[in-house]
Structures are given as C-alpha cells and as structure tokens.
FIMI-902946 format. One record per residue (C-alpha): x, y, z. Coordinates in nm, 4 decimals. Layout:
// residues N
- X,Y,Z;
...
// end
This chain:
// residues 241
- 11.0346,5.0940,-1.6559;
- 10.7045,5.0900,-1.4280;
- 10.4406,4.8093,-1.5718;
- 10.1720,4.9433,-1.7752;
- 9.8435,4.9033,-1.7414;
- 9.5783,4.8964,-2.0863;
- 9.2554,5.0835,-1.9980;
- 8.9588,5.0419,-2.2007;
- 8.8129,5.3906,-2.2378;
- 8.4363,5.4391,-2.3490;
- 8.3320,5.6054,-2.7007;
- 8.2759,5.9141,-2.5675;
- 8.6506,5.9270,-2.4563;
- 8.7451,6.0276,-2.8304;
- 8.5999,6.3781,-2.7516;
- 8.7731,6.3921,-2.4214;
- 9.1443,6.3273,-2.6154;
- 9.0639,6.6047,-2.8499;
- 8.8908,6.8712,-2.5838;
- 9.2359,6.7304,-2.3448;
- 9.4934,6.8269,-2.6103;
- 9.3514,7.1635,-2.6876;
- 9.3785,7.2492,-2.3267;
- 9.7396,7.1927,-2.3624;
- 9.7587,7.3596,-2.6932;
- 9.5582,7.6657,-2.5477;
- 9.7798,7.6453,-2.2131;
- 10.0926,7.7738,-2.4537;
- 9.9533,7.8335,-2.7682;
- 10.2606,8.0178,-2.9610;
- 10.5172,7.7644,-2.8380;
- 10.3066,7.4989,-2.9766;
- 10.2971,7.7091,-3.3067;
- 10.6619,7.7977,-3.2640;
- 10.7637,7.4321,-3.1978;
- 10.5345,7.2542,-3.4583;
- 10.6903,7.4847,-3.7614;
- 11.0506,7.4288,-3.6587;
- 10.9850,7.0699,-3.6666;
- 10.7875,7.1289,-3.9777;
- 11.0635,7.2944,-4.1224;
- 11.3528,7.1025,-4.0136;
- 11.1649,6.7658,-4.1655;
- 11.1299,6.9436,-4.5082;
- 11.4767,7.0926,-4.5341;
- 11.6212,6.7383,-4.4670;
- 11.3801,6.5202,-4.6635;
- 11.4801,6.7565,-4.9907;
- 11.8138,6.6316,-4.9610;
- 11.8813,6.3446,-5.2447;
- 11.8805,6.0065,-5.2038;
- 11.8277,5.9844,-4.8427;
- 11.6488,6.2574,-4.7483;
- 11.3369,6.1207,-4.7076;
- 11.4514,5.8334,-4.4855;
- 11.6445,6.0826,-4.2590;
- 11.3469,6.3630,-4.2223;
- 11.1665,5.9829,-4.0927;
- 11.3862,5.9254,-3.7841;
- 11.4391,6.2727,-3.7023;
- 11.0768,6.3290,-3.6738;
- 11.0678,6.0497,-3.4330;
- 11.3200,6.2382,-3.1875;
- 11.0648,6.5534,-3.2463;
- 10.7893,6.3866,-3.1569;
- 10.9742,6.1923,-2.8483;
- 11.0488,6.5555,-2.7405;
- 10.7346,6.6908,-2.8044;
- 10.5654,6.4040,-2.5721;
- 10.8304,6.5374,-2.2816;
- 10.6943,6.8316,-2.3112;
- 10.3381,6.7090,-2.2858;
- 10.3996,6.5264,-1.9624;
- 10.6352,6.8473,-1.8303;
- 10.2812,7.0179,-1.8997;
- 10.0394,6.7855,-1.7458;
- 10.3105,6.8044,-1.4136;
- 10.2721,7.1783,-1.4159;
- 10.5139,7.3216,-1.6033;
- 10.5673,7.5317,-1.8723;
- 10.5618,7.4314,-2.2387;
- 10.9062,7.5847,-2.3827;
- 10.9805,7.4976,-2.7467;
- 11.3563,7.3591,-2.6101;
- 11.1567,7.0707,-2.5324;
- 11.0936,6.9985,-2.9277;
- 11.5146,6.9134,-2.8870;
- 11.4881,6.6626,-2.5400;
- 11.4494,6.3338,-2.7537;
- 11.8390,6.3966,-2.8872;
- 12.0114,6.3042,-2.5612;
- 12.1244,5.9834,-2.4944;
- 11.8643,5.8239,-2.2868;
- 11.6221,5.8191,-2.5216;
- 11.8712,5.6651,-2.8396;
- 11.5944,5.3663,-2.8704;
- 11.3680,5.6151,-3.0090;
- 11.6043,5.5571,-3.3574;
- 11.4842,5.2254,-3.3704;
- 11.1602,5.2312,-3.4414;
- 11.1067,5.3710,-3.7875;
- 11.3529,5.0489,-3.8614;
- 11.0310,4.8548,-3.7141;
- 10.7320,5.0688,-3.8991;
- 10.9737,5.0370,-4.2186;
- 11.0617,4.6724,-4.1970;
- 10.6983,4.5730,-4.1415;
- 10.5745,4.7737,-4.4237;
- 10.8527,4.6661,-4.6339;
- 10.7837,4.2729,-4.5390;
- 10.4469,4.3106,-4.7359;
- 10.4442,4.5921,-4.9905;
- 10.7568,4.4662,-5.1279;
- 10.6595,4.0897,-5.2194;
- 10.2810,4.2826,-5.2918;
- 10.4609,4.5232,-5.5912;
- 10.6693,4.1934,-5.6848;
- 10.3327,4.0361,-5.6994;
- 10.1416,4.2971,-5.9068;
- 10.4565,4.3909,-6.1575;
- 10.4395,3.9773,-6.2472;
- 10.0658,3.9787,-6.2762;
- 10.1087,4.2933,-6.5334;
- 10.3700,4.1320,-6.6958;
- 10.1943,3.7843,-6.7294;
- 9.9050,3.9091,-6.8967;
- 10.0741,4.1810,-7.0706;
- 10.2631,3.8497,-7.3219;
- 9.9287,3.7315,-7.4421;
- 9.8577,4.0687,-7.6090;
- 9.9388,4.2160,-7.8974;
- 10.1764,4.4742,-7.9507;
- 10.0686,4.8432,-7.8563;
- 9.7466,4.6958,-7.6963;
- 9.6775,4.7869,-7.3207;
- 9.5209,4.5296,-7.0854;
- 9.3068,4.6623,-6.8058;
- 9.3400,4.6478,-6.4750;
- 9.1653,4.3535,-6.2864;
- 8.9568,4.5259,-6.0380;
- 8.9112,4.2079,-5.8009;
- 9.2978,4.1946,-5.7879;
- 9.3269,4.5993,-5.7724;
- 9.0455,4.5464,-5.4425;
- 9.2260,4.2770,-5.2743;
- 9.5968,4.4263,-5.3279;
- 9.4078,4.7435,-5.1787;
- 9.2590,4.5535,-4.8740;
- 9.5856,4.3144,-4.8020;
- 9.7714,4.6667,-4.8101;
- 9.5552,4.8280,-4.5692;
- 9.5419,4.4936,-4.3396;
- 9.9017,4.5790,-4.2902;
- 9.8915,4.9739,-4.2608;
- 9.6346,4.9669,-4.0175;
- 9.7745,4.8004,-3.7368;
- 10.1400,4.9350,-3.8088;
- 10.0142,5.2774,-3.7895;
- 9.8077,5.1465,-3.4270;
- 10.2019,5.0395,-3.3311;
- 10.3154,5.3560,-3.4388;
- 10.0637,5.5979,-3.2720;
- 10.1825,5.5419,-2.9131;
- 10.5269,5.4096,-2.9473;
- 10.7045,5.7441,-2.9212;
- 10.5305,5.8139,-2.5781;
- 10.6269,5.5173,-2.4870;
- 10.9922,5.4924,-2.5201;
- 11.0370,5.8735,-2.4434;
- 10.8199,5.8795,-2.0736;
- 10.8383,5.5126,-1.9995;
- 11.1546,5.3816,-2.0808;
- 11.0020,5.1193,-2.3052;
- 11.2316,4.9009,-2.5589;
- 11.1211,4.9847,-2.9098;
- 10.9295,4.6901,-2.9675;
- 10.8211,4.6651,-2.6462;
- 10.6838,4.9500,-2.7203;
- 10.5323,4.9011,-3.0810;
- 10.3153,4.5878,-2.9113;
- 10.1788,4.7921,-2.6229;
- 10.0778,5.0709,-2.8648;
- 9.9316,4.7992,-3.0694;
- 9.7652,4.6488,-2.7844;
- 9.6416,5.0201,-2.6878;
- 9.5116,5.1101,-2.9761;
- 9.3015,4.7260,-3.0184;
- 9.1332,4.7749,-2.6984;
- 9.0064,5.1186,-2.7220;
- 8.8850,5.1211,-3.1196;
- 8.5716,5.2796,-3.0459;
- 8.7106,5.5991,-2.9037;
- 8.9568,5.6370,-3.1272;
- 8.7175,5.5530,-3.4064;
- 8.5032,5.9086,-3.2553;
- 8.8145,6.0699,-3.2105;
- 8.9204,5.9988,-3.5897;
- 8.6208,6.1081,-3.7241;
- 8.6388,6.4177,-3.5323;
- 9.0022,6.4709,-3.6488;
- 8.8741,6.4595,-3.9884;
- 8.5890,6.7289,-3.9606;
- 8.8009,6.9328,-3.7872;
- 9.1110,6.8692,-4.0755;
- 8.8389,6.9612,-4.3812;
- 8.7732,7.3235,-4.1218;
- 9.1763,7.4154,-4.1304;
- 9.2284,7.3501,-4.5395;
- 8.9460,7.6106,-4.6019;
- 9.1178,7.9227,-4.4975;
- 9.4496,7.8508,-4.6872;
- 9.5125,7.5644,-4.4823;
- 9.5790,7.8564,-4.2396;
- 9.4341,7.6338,-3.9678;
- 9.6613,7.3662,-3.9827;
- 9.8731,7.5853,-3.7847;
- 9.6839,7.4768,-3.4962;
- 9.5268,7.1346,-3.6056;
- 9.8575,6.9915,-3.6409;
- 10.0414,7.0549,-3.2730;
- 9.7076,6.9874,-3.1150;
- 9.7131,6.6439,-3.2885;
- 10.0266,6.6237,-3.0558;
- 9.8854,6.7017,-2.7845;
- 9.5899,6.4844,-2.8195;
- 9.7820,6.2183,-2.8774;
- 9.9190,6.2168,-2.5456;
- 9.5845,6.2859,-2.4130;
- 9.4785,5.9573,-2.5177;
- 9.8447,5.8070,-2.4134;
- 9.6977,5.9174,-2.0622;
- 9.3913,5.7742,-2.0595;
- 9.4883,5.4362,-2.2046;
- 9.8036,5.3863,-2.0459;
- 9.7954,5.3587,-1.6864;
- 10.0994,5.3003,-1.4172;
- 10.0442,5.1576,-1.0704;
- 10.1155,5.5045,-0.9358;
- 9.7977,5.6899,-1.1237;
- 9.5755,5.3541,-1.2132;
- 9.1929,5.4941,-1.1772;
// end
C-alpha cells in the first residue's frame, strides 16, 4: 500500500470532477450504460429477496462499485472500459471490500438505534398523561434536534463512505483505514465538493424530467466522477503535483 497524500483542491475543482467523469463516461458510453443497469439490476433482484435482501443487495453493491473504480483507473491508464470490469471486485484480493458496509452500518446503527429508543420513550412518556383516544403532537424542538443529531452522524459516514471503495480496490487500503482517509478527504476539500454537489443536483432535477430517462447517464457518470475527485484528492508519491 503506497502512502497517500490529502490534496486540498480549490472550489472550482467541483466542476473539474464532473467535466473529468463525463470524459470517461463519453470515452465508452454504452459500457457505462451496459454496466450501470446490470448492477442496477442485480441490486434489485437481490434486495427483493425476504428478510435479507436488502442487507445483501448492500455488500454486493460494494464489490460493484470496487469493480467499477478498476475500471476507472484501467481507463485513466489507457485502456478500454469493458463491462467485465463491473465483476473485478469478486476475486480474492479485494475480500476487505465486504467489510465496510459492516462499518457504514455499525456507525449508523450506534446512533439511530439509541435515537428511535429515545423518541419511542419520549412518545410513550407523554402519551400516559393523556386521555384515552387523544393524540399528542409532536414536539417540534425535539423533532429539529433528533433531525440535526441524525444528520451530524449521516454526514460524515456518508464522507467515509464516498471514497472508501477506491480506496481498498486501487490502493490496497484496510477498510477502516480506508473509511478515515475518505473521511479525511472529503473534510479537507468541502468547498469543491460542496460546487460539485450542487451541480449533481441541477443536473439530477434535468434526468427525472424526461421519464427519468436521463438517469441512464447521470448515474454511471456519478461513478466516474467519483473517481475523478478520488484523483485529484488522493495523491501517491509517484503522481504528487
């Protein structure tokens, strides 16, 4: 695993990620089609299963995405996007990829749990002092800060999240290794990928107006523009600028 360096990119790097991935989306543009509904439709079929479905669609989507980032970097060495890269994560060197949902899932768990424990006794306490049939309403001051504590811990799981994949898959790194640098990533470049979010969004409200026909494309250049921003934040000694 080769050290990593954080680099701190400037505001206007958020349109550079985006204008990046759709360079690699418009390189191979039907194998990023082809590979993004395959994934699409593998995650469905298995998260319709009962029971455990939903958790299982969760770390197979992590493998997709690890093999979707080899096939970034395959790209930006100048090769060829092939949708057999969607499959690359599944081999054995890159097992620690299986770990990390237990991470995003654990953290969330660690707070939304005792924060529904929380709320359901809050409900119940005030729910005895009333009279039969009678509905109490909702406190909004409580309803505001469950809201806020909830996003306190969303926020930076989903900055652990974002890189993590990339990570593990082209660097080797341990899972939580990996969750921390992504962290630490995402915490020194908030400006840029404050732009870049905001462009995201304008660009997701374009692709739901014709049938959501353009999510076809939004979503696998999301892919690729996250690892156009893996690039530019995460540097090795070999490519450091």
């Amino acid at each position: 695993m080769n050290s990593i360096t954080i680099v701190k990119n400037s505001a206007g790097n958020g349109v550079d990620w985006l204008s990046q991935g759709f360079g690699y989306f418009r390189a191979k543009p039907m194998s990023w089609v082809g590979a993004y509904l395959i994934s699409f439709g593998i995650t469905l079929a298995i998260s319709l299963v009962p029971v455990l479905g939903s958790i299982a669609s969760t770390f197979i989507s992590i493998f997709l995405t690890g093999g979707l980032m080899l096939g970034c970097q395959a790209q930006a060495d100048g090769e060829e996007f092939k949708i057999d890269y969607l499959f690359q994560a599944f081999k054995k060197d890159y097992m620690a990829l299986v770990f990390l949902p237990l991470i995003y899932m654990g953290l969330l768990l660690a707070v939304v749990l005792p924060l529904a424990l929380i709320l359901i006794g809050l409900i119940l306490g005030t729910g005895n002092d009333l009279p039969l049939g009678s509905a109490q309403e909702p406190n909004p001051l409580i309803s505001i800060l469950m809201f806020l504590v909830l996003m306190a811990v969303i926020i930076p799981v989903s900055m652990g999240a974002w890189f993590a994949p990339a990570l593990v898959a082209l660097r080797g790194f341990k899972p939580w290794d990996a969750f921390k640098t992504s962290f630490m990533g995402c915490l020194g470049n908030i400006l840029p990928a404050l732009i870049y979010g905001l462009l995201i969004l304008f660009w997701g409200i374009l692709a739901t107006i014709p049938f959501l026909l353009g999510w076809l494309i939004l979503c696998p250049v999301l892919v690729t523009c996250t690892f156009a921003a893996y690039q530019n934040i995460f540097k090795t000694e070999n490519n450091l600028v």
